[in-house]
PLY file of the C-alpha trace (Angstrom):
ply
format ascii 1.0
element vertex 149
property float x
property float y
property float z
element edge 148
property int vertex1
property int vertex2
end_header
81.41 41.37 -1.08
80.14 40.41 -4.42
78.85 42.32 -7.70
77.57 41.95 -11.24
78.39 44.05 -14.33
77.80 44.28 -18.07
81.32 44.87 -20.06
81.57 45.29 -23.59
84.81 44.84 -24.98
86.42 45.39 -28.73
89.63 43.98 -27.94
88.31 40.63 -26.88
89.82 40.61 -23.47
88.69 41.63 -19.91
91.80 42.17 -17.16
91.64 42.41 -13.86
94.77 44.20 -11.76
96.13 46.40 -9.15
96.90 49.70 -10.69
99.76 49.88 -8.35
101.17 46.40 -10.23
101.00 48.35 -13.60
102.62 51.47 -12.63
105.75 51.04 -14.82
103.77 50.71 -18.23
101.41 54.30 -17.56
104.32 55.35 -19.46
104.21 52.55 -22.10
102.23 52.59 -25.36
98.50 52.44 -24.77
98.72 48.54 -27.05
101.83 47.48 -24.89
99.99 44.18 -24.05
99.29 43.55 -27.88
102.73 41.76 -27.54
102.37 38.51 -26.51
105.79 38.27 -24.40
104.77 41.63 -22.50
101.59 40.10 -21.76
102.85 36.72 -20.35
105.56 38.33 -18.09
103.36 40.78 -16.54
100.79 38.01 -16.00
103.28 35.46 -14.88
104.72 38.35 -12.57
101.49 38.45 -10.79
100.59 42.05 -11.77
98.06 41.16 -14.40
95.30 38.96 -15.33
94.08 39.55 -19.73
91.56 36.68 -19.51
91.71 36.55 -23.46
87.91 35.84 -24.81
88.40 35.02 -27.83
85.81 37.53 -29.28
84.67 41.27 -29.10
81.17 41.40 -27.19
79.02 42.15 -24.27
79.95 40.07 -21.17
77.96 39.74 -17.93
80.43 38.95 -15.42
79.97 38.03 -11.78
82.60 38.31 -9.67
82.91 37.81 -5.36
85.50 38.33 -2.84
83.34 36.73 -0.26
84.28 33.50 1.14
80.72 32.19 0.38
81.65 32.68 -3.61
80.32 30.27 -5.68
82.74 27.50 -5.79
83.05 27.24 -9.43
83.44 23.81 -11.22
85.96 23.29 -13.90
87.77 26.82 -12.60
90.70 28.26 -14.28
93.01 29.29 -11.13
95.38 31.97 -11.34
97.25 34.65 -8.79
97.31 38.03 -8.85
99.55 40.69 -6.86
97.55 43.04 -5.12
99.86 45.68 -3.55
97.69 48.85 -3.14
94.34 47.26 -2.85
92.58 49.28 -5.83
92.05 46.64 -7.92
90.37 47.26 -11.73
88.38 44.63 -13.43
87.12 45.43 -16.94
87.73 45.89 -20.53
91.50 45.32 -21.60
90.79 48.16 -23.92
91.42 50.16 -20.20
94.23 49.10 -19.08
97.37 51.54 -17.99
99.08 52.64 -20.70
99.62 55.34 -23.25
100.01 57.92 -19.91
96.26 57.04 -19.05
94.70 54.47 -16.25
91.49 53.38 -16.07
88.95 55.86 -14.18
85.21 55.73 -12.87
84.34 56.11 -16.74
85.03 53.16 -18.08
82.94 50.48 -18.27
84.61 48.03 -15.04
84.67 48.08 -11.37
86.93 48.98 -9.17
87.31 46.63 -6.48
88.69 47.76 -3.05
90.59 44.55 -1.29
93.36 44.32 1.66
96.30 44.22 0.14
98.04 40.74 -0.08
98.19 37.85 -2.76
95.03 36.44 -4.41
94.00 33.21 -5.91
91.20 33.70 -8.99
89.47 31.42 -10.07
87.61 32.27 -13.79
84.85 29.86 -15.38
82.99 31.34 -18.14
80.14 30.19 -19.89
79.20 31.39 -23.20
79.04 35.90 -22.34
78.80 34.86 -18.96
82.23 35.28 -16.83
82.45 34.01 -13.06
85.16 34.98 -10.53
86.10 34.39 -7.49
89.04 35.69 -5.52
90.23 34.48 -2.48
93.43 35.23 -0.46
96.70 33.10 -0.99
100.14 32.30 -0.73
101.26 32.50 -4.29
101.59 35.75 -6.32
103.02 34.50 -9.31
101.71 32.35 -12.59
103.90 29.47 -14.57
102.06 29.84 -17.87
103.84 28.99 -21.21
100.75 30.67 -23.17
98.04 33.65 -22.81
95.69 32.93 -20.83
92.39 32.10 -22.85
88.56 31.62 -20.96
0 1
1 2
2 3
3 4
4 5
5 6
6 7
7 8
8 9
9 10
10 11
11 12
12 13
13 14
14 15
15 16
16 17
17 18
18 19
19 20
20 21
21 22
22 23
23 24
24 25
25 26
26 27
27 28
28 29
29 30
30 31
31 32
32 33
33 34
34 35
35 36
36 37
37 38
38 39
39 40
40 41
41 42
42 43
43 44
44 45
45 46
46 47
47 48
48 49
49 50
50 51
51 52
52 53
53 54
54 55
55 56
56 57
57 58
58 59
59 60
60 61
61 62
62 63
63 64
64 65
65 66
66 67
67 68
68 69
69 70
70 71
71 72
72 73
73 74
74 75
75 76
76 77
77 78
78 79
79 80
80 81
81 82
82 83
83 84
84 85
85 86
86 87
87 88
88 89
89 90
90 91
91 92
92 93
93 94
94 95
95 96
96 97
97 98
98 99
99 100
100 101
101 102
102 103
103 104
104 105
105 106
106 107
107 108
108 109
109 110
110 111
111 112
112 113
113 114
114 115
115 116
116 117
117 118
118 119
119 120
120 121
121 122
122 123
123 124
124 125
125 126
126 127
127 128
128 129
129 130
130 131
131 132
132 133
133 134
134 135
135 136
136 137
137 138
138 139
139 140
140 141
141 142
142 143
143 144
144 145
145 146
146 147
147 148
């Protein structure tokens, strides 16, 4: 299964998670992930990816669960929890928080996976964002810094 959607963000992030991962911060304030150190545990945890972009914009990003996915050169790879299987990719500005998840309204996808562990692998190039997600092992990131595509 693979897809393509336009996202336009004002935060100048996309993430991509399973709301089941996120649970605990529905409760949190709707900018929780503003702090850097709440960012970096939850993505080091496994139960977020903010794929920081530097800039607010329109992004066209591609994105495949298939086997087949494009193998993408010079690919940022990094794991992701998936315990439900209702995964969200999108605007950061969506994320849970503030007592609100993201629904059908806002501008992502929802992507609808086996649950498990996932390897992603993110190459961008100029607005245009690549990912591919294939099963793995790992669940968890070692990152001393914010991710940035």
């Amino acid at each position: 299964m693979n897809g393509k959607f336009q996202v336009f963000t004002d935060t100048a992030a996309l993430c991509l998670y399973d709301l089941a991962a996120l649970k605990h911060r529905v409760e949190d304030t709707p900018d929780w992930w503003s702090i850097a150190e709440d960012e970096l545990n939850e993505v080091n945890a496994g139960n977020c990816l903010f794929l920081n972009l530097g800039e607010d914009g329109q992004y066209e990003v591609t994105w495949s669960l298939d086997d087949a996915g494009k193998e993408l050169e010079n690919a940022q790879v990094y794991h992701l929890r998936v315990p439900s299987g209702n995964v969200y990719l999108g605007a950061a500005d969506d994320v849970s928080g503030g007592e609100l998840e993201p629904d059908e309204s806002c501008g992502g996808v929802f992507l609808q996976m086996q649950p498990g562990n996932y390897a992603c692998a993110i190459s961008r190039d100029n607005n245009q964002i690549w990912i591919t997600i294939k099963p793995s092992l790992q669940s968890e990131n070692s990152l001393n810094d914010l991710i940035r595509i």
